[in-house]
DSSP file (Angstrom, degrees, kcal/mol; ACC not computed):
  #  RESIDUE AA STRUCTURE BP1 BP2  ACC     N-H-->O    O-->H-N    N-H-->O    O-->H-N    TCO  KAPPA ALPHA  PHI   PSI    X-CA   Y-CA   Z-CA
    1    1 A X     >        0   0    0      0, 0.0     4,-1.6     0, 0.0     3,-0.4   0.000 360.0 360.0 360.0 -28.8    0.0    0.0    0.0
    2    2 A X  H >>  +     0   0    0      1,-0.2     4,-2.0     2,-0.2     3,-1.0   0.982 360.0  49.1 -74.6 -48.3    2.8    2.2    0.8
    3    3 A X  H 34 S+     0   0    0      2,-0.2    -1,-0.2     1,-0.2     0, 0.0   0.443 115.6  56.7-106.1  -3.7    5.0    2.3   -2.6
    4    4 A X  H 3> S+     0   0    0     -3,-0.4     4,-3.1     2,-0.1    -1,-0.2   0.923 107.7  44.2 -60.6 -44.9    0.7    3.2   -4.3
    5    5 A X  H <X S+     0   0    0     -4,-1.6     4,-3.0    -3,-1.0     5,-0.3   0.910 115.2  50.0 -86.4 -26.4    0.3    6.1   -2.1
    6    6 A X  H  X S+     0   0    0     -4,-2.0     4,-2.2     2,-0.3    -1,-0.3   0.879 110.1  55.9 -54.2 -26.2    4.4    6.9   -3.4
    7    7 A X  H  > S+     0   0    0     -5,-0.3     4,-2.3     1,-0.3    -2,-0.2   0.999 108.7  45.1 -57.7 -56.6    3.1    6.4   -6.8
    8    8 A X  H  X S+     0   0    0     -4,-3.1     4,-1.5     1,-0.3    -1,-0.3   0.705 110.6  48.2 -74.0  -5.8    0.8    8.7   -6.4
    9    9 A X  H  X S+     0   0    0     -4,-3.0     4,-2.1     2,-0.2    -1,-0.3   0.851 110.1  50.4 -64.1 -37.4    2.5   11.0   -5.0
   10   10 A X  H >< S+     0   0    0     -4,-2.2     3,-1.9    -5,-0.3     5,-0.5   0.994 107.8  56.6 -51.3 -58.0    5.5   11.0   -7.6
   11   11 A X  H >X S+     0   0    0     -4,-2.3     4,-1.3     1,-0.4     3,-0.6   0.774 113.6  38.1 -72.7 -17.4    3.0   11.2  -10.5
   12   12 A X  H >X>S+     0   0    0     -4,-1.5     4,-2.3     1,-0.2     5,-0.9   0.948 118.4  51.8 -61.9 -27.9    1.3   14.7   -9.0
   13   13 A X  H <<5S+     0   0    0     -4,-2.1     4,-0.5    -3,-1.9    -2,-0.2   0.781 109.5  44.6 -69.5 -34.6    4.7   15.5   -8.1
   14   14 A X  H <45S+     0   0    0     -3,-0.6    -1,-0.3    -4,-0.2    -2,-0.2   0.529 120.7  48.0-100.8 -10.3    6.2   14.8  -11.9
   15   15 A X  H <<5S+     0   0    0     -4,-1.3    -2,-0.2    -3,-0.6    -1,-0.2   0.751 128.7  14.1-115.4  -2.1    3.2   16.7  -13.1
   16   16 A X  T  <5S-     0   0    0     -4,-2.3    -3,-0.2    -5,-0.3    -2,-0.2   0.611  87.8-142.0-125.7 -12.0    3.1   19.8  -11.0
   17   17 A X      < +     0   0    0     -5,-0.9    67,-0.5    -4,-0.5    66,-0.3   0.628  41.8 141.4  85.3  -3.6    6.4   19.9   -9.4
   18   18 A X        +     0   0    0     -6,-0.2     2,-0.2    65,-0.1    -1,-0.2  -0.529  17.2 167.0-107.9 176.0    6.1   21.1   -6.0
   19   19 A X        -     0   0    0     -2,-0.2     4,-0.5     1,-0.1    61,-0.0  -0.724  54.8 -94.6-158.3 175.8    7.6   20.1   -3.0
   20   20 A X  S >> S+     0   0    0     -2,-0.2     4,-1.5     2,-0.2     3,-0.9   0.890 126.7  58.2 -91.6 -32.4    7.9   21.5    0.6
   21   21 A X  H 3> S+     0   0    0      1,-0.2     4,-0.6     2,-0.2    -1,-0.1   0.883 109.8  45.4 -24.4 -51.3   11.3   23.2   -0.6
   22   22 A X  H 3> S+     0   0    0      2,-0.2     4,-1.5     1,-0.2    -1,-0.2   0.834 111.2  48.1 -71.1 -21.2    9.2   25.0   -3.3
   23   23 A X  H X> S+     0   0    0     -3,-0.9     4,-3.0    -4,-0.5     3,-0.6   0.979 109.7  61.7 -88.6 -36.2    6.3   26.1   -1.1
   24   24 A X  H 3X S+     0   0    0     -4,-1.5     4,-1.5     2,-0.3    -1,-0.3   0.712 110.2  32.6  -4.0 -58.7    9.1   27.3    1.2
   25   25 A X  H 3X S+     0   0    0     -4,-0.6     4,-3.1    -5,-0.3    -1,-0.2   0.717 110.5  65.5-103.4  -8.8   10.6   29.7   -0.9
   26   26 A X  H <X S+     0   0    0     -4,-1.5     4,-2.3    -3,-0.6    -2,-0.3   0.895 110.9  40.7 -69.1 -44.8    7.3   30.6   -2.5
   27   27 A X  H  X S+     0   0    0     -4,-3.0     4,-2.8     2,-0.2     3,-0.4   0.997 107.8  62.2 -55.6 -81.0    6.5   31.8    0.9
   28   28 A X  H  X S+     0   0    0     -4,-1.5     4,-2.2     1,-0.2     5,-0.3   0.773 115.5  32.3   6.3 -77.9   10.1   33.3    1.2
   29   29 A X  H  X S+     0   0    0     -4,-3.1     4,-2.9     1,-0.2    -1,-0.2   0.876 111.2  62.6 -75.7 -33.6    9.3   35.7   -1.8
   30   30 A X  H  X S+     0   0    0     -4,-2.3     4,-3.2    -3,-0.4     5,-0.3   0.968 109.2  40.5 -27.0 -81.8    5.8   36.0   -1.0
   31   31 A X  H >X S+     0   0    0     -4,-2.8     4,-1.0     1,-0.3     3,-0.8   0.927 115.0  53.5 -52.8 -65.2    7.0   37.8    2.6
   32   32 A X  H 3X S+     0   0    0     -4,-2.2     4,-1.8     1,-0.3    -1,-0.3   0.784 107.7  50.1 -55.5 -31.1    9.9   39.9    0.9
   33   33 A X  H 3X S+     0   0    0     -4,-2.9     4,-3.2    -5,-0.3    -1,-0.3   0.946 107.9  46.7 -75.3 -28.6    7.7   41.2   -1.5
   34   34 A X  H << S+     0   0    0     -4,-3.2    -2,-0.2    -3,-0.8    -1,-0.2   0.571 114.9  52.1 -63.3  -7.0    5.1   42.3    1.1
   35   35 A X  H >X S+     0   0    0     -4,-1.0     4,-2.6    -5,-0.3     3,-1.8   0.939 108.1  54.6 -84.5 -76.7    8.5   43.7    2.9
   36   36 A X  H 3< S+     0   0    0     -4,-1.8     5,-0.2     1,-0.3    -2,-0.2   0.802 116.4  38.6 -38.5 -66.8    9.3   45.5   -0.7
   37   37 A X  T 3< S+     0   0    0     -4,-3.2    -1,-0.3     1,-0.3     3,-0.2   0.336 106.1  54.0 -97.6  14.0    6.1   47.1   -0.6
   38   38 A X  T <> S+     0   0    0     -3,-1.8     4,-1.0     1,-0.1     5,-0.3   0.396 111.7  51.7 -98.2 -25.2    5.5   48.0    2.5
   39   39 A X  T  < S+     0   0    0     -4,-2.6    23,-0.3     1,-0.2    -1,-0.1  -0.209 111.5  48.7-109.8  71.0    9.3   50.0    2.4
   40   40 A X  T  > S+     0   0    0     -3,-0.2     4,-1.2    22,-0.1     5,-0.2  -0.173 107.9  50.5 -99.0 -17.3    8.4   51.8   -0.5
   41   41 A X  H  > S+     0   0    0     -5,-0.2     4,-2.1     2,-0.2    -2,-0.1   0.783 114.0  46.7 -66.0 -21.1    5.2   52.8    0.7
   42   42 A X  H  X S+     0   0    0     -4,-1.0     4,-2.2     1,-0.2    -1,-0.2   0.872 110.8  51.2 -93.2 -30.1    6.9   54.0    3.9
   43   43 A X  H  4 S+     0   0    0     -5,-0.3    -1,-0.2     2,-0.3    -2,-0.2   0.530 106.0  53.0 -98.1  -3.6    9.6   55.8    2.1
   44   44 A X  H >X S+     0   0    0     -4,-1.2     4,-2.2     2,-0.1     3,-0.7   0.740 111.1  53.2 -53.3 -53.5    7.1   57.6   -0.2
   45   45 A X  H 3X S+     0   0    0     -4,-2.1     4,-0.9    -5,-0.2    -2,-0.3   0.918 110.0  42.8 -38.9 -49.8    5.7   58.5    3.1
   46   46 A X  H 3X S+     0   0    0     -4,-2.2     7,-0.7     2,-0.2     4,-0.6   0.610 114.5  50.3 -90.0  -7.5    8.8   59.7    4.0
   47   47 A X  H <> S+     0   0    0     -3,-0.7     4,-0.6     3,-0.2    -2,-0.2   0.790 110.7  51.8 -58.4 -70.4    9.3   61.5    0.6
   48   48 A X  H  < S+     0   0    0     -4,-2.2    -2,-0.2     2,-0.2    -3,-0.2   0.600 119.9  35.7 -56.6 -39.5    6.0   63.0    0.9
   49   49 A X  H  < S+     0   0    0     -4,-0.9    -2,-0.2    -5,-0.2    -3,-0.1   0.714 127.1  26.6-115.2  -9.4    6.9   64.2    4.1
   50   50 A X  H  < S-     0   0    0     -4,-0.6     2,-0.5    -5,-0.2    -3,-0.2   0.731  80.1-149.5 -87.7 -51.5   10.4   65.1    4.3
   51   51 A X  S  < S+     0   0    0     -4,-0.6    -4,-0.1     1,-0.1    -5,-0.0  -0.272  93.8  15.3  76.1 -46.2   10.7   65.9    0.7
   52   52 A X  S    S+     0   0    0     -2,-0.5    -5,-0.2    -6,-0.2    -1,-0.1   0.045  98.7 113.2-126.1  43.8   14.5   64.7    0.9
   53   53 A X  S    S-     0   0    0     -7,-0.7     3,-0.3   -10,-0.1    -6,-0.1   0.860  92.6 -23.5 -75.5-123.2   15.0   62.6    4.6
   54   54 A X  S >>>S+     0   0    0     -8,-0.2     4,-0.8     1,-0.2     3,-0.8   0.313  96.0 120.5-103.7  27.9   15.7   59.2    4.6
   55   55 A X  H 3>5S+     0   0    0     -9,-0.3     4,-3.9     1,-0.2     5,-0.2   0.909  70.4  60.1 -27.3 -59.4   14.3   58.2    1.1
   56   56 A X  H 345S+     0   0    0     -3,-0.3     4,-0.3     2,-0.2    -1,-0.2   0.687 105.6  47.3 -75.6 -14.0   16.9   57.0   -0.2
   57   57 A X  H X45S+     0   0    0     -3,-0.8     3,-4.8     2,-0.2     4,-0.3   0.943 112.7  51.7 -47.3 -89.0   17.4   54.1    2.8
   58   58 A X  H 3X5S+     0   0    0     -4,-0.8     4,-2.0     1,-0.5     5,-0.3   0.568 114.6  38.1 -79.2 -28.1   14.1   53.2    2.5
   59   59 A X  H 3X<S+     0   0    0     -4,-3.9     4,-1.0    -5,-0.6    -1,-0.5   0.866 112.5  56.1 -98.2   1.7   14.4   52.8   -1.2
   60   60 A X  H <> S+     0   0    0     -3,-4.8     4,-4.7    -4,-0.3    -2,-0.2   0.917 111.9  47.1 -29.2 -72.6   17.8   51.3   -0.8
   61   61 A X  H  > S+     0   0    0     -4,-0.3     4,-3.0     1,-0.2    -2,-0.1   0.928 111.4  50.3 -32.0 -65.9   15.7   48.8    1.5
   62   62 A X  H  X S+     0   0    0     -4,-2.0     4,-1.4   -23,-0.3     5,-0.3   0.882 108.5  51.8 -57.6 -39.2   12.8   48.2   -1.2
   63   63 A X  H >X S+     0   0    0     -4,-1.0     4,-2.5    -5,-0.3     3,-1.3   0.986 108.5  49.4 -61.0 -54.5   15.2   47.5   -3.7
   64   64 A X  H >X S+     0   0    0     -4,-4.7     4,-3.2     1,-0.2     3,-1.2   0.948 114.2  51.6 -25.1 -84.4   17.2   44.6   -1.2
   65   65 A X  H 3< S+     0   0    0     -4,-3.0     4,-0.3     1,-0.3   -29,-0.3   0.382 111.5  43.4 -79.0  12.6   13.8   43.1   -0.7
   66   66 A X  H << S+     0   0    0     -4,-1.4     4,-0.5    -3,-1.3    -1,-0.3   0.627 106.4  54.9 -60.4 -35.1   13.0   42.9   -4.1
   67   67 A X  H XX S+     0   0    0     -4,-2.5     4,-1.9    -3,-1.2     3,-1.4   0.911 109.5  50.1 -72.6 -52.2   15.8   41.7   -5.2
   68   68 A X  H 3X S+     0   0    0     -4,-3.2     4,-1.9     1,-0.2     5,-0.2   0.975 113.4  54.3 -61.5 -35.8   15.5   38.4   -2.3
   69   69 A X  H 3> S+     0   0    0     -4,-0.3     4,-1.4    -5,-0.3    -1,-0.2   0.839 101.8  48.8 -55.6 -21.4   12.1   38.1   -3.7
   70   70 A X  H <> S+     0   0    0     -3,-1.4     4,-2.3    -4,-0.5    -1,-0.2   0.830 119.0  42.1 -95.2 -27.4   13.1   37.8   -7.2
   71   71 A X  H  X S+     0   0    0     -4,-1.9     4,-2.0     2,-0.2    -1,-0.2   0.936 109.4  53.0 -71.7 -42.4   15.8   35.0   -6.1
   72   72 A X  H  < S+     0   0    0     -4,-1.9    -1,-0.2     2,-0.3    -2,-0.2   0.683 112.1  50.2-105.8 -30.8   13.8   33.2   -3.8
   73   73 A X  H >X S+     0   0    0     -4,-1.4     3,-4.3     2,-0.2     4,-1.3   0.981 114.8  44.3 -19.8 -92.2   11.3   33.2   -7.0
   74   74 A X  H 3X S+     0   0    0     -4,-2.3     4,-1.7     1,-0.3    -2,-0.3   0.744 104.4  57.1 -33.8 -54.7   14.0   32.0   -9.1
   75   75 A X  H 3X S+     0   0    0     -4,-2.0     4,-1.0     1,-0.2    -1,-0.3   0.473 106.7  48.5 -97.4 -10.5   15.3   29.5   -6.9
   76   76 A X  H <> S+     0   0    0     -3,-4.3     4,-2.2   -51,-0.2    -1,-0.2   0.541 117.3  54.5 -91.1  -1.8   11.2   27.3   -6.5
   77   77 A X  H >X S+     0   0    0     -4,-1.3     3,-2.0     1,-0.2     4,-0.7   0.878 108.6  39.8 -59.8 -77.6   11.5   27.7  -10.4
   78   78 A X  H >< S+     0   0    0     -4,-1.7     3,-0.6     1,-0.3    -1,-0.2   0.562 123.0  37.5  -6.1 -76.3   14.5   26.3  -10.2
   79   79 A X  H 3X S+     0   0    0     -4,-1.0     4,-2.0     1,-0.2     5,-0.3   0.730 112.5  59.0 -56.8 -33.6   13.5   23.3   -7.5
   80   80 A X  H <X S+     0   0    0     -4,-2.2     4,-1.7    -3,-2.0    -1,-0.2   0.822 108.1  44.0 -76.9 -19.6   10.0   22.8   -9.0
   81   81 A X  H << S+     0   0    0     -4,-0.7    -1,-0.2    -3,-0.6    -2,-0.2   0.462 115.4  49.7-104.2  -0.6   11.5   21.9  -12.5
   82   82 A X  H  > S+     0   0    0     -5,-0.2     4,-1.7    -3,-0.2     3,-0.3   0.927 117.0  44.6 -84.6 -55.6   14.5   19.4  -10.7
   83   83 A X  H  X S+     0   0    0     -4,-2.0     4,-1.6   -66,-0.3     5,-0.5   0.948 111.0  50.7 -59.8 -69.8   11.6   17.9   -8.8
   84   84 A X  H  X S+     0   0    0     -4,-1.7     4,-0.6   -67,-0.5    -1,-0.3   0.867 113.5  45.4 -45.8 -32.1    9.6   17.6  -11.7
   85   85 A X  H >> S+     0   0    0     -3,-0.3     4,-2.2     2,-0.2     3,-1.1   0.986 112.6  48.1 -70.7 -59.8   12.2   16.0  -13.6
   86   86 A X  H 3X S+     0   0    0     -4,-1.7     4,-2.3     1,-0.4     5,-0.3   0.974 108.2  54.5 -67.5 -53.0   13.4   13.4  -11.0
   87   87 A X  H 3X S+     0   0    0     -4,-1.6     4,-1.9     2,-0.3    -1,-0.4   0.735 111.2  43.7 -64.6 -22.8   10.0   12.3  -10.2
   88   88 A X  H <X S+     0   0    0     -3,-1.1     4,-1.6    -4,-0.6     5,-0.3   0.960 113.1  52.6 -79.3 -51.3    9.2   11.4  -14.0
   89   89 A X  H  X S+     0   0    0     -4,-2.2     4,-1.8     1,-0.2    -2,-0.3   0.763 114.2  45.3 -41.3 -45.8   12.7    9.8  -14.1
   90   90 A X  H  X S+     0   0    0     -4,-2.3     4,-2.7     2,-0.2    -1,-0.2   0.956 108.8  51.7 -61.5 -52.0   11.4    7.8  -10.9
   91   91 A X  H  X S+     0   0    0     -4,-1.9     4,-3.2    -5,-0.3     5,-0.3   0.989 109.3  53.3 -59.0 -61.0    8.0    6.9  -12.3
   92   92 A X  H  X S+     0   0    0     -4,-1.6     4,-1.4     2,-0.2    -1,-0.2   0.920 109.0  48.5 -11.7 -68.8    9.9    5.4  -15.5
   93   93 A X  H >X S+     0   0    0     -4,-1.8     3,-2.0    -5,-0.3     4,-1.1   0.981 110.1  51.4 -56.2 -56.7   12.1    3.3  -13.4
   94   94 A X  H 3< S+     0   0    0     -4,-2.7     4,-0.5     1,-0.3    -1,-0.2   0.839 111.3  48.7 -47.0 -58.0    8.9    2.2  -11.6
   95   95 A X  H 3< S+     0   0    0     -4,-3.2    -1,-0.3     1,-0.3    -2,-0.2   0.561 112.6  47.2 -83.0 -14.5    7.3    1.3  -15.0
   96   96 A X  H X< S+     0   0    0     -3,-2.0     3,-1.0    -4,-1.4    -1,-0.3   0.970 120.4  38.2 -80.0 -73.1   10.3   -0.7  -16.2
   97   97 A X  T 3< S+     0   0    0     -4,-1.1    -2,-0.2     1,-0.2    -3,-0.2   0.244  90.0  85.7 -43.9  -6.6   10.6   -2.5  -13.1
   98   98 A X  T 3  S+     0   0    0     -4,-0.5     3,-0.3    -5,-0.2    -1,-0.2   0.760  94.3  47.8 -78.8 -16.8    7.1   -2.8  -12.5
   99   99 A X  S <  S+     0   0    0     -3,-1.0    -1,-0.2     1,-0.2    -2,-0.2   0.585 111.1  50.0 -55.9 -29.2    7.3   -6.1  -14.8
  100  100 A X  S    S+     0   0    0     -4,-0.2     2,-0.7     2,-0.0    -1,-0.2   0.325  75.1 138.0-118.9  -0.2   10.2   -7.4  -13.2
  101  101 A X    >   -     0   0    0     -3,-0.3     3,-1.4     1,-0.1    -3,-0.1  -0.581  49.0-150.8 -81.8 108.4    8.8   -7.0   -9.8
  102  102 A X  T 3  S+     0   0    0     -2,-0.7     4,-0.3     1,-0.3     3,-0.2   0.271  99.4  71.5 -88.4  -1.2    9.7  -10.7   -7.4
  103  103 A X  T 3  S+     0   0    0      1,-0.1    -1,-0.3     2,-0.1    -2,-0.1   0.503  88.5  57.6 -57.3 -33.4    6.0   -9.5   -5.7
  104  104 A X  S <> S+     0   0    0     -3,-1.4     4,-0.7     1,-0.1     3,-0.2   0.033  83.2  90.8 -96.6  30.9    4.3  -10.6   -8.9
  105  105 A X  H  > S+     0   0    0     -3,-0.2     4,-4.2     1,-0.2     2,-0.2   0.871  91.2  37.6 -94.3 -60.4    5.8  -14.5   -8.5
  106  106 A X  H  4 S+     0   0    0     -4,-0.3    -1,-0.2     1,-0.3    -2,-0.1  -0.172 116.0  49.8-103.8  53.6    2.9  -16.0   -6.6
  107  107 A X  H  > S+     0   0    0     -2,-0.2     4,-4.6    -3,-0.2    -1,-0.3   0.254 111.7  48.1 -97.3 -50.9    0.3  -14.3   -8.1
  108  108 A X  H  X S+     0   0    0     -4,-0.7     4,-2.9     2,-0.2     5,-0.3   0.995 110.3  50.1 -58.6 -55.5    1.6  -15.2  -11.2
  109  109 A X  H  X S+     0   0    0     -4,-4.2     4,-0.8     2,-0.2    -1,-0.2   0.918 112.7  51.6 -36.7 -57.9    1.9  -18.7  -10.1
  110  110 A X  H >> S+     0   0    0      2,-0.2     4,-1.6     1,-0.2     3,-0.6   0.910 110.0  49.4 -36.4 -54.7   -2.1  -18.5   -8.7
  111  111 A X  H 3X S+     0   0    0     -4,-4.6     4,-1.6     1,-0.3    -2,-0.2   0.882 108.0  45.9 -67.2 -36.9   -3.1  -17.4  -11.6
  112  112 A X  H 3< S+     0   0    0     -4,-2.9     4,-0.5     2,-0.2    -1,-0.3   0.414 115.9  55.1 -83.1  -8.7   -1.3  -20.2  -14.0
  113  113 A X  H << S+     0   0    0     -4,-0.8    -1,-0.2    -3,-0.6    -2,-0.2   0.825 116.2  41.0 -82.3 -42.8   -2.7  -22.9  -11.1
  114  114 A X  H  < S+     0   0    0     -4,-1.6    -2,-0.2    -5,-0.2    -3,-0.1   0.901 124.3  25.0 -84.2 -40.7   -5.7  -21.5  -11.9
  115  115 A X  S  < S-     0   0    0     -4,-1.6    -3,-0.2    -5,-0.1    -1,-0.1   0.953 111.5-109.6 -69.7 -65.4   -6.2  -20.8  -15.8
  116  116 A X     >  -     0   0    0     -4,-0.5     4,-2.5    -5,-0.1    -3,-0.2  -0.110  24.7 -88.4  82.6 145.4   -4.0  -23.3  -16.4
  117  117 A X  H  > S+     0   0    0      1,-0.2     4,-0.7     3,-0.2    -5,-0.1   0.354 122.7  55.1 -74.6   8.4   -0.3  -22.9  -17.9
  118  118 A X  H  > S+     0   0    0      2,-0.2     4,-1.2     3,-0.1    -1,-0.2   0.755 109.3  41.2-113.1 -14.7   -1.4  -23.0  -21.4
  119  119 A X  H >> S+     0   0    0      2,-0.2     3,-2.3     3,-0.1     4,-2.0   0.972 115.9  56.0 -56.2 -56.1   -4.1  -20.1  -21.4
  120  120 A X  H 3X S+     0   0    0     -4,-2.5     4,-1.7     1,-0.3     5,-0.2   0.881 106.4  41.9 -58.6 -48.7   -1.9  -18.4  -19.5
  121  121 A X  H 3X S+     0   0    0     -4,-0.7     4,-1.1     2,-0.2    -1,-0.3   0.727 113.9  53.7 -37.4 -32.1    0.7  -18.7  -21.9
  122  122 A X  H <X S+     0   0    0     -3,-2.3     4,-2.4    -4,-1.2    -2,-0.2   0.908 118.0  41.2 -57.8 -74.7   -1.9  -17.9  -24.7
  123  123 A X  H  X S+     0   0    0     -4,-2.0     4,-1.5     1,-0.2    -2,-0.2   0.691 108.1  55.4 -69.7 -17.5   -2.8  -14.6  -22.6
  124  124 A X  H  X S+     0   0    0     -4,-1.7     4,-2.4    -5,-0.4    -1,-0.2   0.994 110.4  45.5 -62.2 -87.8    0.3  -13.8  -21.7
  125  125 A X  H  X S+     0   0    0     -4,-1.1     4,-2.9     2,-0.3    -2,-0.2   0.705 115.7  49.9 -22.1 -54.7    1.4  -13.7  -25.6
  126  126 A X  H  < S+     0   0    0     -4,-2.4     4,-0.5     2,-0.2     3,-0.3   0.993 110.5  44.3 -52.2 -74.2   -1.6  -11.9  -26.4
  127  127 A X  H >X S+     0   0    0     -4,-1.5     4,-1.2     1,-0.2     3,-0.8   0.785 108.6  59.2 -24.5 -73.9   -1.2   -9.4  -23.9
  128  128 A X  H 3X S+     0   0    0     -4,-2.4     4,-0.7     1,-0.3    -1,-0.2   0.838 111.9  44.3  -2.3 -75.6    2.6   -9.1  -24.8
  129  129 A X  H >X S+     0   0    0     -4,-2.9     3,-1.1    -3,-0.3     4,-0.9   0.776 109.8  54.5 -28.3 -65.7    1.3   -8.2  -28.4
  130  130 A X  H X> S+     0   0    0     -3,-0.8     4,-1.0    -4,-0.5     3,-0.8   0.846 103.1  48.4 127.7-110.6   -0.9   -6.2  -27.2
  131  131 A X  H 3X S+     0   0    0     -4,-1.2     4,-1.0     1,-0.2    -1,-0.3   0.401 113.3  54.4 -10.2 -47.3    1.5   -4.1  -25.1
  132  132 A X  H <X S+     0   0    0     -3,-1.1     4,-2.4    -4,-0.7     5,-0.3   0.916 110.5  45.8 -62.7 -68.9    4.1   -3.8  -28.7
  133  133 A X  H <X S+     0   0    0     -4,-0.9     4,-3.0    -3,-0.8    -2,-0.2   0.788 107.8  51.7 -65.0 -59.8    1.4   -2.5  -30.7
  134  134 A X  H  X S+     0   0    0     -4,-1.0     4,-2.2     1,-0.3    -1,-0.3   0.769 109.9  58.4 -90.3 -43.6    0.1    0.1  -28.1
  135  135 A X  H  X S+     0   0    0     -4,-1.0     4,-2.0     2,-0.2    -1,-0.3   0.748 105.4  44.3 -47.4 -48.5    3.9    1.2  -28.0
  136  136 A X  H  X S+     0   0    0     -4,-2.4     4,-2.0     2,-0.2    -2,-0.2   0.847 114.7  48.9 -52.6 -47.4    4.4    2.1  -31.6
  137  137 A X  H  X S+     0   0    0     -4,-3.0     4,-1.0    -5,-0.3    -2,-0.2   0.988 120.6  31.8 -80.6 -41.6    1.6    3.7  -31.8
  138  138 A X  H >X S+     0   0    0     -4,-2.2     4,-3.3     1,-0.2     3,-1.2   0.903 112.9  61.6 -55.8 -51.0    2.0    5.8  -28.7
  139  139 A X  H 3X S+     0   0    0     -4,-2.0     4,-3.0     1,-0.3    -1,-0.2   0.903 115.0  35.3 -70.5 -36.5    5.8    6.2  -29.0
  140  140 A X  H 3X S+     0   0    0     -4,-2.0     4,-0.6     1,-0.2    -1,-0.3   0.709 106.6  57.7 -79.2   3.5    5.4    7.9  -32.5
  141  141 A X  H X< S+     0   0    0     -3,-1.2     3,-2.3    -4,-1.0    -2,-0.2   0.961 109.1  53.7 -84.7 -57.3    2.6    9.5  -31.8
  142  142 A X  H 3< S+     0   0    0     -4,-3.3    -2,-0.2     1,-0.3    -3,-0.1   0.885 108.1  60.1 -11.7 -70.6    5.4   11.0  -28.7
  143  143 A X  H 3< S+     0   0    0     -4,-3.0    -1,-0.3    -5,-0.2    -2,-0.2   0.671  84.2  85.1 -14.0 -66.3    7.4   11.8  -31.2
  144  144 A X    <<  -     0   0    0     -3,-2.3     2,-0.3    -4,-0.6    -3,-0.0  -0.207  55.0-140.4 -57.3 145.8    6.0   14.2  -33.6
  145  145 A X    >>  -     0   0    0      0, 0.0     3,-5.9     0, 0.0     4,-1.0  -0.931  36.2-100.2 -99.4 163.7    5.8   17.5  -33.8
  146  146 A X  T 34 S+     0   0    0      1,-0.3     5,-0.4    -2,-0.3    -2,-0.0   0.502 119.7  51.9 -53.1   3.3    2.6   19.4  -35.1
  147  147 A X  T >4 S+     0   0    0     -2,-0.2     3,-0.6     4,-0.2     5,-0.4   0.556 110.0  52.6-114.5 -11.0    4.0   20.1  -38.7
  148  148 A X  T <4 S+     0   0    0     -3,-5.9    -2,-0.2     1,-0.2    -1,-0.1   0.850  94.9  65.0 -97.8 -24.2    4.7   16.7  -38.9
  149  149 A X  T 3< S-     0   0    0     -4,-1.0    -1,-0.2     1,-0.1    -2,-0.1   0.328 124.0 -91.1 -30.3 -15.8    1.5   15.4  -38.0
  150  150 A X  S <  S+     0   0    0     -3,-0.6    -3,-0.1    -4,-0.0    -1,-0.1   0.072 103.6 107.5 114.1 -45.0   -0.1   16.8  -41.0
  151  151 A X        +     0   0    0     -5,-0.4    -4,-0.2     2,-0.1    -3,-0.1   0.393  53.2 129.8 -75.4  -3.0   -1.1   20.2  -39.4
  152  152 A X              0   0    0     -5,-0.4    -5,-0.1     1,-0.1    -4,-0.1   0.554 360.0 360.0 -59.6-150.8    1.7   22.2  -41.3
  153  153 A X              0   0    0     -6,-0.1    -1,-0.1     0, 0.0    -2,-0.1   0.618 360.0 360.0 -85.8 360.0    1.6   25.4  -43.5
């Protein structure tokens, strides 16, 4: 049950990308921009009331905590599109291995007691076929791009 609810996890994971790393730094920029605009609002206030005071901290300041926002930004891009990568790169291995999986023995075995070994062999084959077929068609379909499809100018 555990290595389903990892499946699912991967395959939102491989198709949206986030993590607690990403939400982390999404927060991160989140707060430094609310930072950023609350000192430039205070140093328009102080603009506005000084007419020359300490403006030029306070937009010194606003600049800083734009500038960590825009990294901290940068940096879930970053993480959400590693993430997103390793987790398809995990679900692959899974799918490769999910054949090959020493879990599937005595089932298989149940099942050929049960069918008998020469449907199952029969179904097996089919299936097998089956499985080929469904792969060509898919894997070029993968393939293509829209101008090659047909759809060109």
């Amino acid at each position: 049950m555990k290595s389903w609810f990892r499946h699912i996890a991967l395959m939102a994971q491989a198709r949206t990308g986030a993590s607690a790393s990403f939400f982390v730094f999404i927060l991160l920029a989140v707060l430094a921009l609310v930072a950023a605009l609350l000192s430039f609002w205070l140093a328009a206030y102080a603009w506005l009331a000084n007419r020359f005071g300490g403006v030029e901290g306070g937009l010194i300041l606003g600049g800083v905590c734009v500038l960590i926002a825009l990294l901290a930004a940068l940096v879930a891009w970053v993480i959400r599109r590693s993430n997103a990568k390793r987790a398809n790169r995990e679900l692959e291995e899974r799918r490769r291995a999910s054949l090959v999986d020493p879990g599937f023995i005595p089932i298989a075995l149940q099942i050929g007691q049960t069918l008998g070994w020469k449907r199952l062999g029969l179904l097996s084959a089919v299936g097998l076929f089956a499985a080929g077929v469904a792969r060509e068609w898919f894997g070029e379909r993968k393939g293509k791009t829209d101008n090659e499809e047909g759809g060109g100018d």
